[in-house]
Residue, then its C-alpha position, 0 to 999 in steps of 0.5 A: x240088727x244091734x250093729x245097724x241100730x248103732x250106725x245109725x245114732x245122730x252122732x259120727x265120728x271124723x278124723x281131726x284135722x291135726x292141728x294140735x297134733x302138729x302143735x305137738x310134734x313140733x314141741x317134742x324134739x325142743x323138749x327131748x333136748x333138755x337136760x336130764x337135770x330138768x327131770x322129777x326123779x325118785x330116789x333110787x333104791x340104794x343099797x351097799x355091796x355085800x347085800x343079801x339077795x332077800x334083802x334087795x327084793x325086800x326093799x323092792x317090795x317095801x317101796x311099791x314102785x321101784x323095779x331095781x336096786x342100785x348097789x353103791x359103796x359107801x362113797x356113793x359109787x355105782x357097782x352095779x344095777x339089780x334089774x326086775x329082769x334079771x331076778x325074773x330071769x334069774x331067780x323066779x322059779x329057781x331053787x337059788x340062795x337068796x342069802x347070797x350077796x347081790x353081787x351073784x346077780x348084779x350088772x355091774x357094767x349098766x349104761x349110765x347117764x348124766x344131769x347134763x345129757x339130753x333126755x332124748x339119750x334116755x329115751x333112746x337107752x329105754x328103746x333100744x337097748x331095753x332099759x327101764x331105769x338108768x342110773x345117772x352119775x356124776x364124772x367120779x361114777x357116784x349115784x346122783x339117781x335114776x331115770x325111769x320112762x314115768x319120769x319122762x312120760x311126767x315131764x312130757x305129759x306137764x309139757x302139755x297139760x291142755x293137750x293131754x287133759x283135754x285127749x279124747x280116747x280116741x286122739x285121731x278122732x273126733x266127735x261131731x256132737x257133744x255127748x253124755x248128760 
C-alpha cells in the first residue's frame, strides 16, 4: 500500500541526457596529464631512521589524518614507508615490541614518484597496486612529500566545482519537478 501510494507522487525521476556527464569526461584525461607538482599536498609524517615503533603510531594519532610515516635520514633521504596496512597486518592484535625501531616493519622499497610525473601515474600506483600514499622524491631519492587519493579527489573536485556542487545524489538521474520547500 505504502509503496503504491509512493509511485504515485507528481513527481518521477528520468535518466539525464548525459551532456555534462560528456563535458566531464572529456576533461578528465587533460587533467590526469598534469603534473603531480600541480597537486595540493600535506606534508608527510617524517620521522628519522631509528625511530620507535610506539613513537611512529603517536605521530599517526597526533595528526588525525595521516596513515603512514615516511622515515628519512637526516638528509631528507627515504628509507622507507610504515603504511596503516602494515601496522594492521602486522602489529594489531600481536604481542609485538613497540620499542623496536621502525626499521622491523618498514617497506623500504615503496613505489616513488616525482613533481614531473603525471597524475594519472598515481592514480594508477593507487589502483593497481594498492597504494594510498606515495612518497614523491626528487632525482637524489629525498622526500619532497606525498600524494594521497584525497589530494587527487581535491584537484579533480576544484577542476569542476559547478559539476560537483550542483550533483544530485543520484548523478544519472534527474527530477522532472523541483522539490523541497
Amino acid at each position: 500500500m505504502i509503496l503504491a501510494r509512493f509511485s504515485r507522487c507528481s513527481y518521477t525521476w528520468s535518466v539525464s541526457d548525459g551532456a555534462p556527464a560528456r563535458a566531464v569526461a572529456k576533461r578528465v584525461p587533460t587533467l590526469l596529464d598534469e603534473r603531480i607538482k600541480v597537486l595540493q599536498r600535506r606534508a608527510p609524517i617524517q620521522v628519522a631512521p631509528g625511530t620507535s615503533l610506539a613513537a611512529c603510531l603517536l605521530a599517526i594519532q597526533r595528526t588525525g589524518t595521516a596513515d603512514s610515516v615516511i622515515v628519512a635520514d637526516g638528509d631528507g633521504r627515504l628509507h622507507g614507508v610504515l603504511t596503516e596496512r602494515d601496522i594492521v597486518d602486522r602489529l594489531v592484535g600481536s604481542d609485538e615490541d613497540l620499542s623496536r625501531p621502525v626499521e622491523t616493519l618498514l617497506n623500504t622499497k615503496p613505489h616513488v614518484l616525482h613533481f614531473d610525473d603525471p597524475i594519472r601515474e598515481a592514480v594508477a600506483l593507487m589502483e593497481t597496486g594498492r597504494y594510498r600514499n606515495v612518497p614523491i622524491v626528487d632525482d637524489d631519492g629525498t622526500v619532497q612529500g606525498i600524494v594521497r587519493p584525497q589530494d587527487v579527489l581535491r584537484y579533480l573536485a576544484e577542476a569542476f566545482p559547478e559539476e560537483v556542487l550542483n550533483l544530485p545524489p543520484r548523478p544519472h538521474q534527474q527530477m522532472m519537478e523541483t522539490e523541497g520547500a
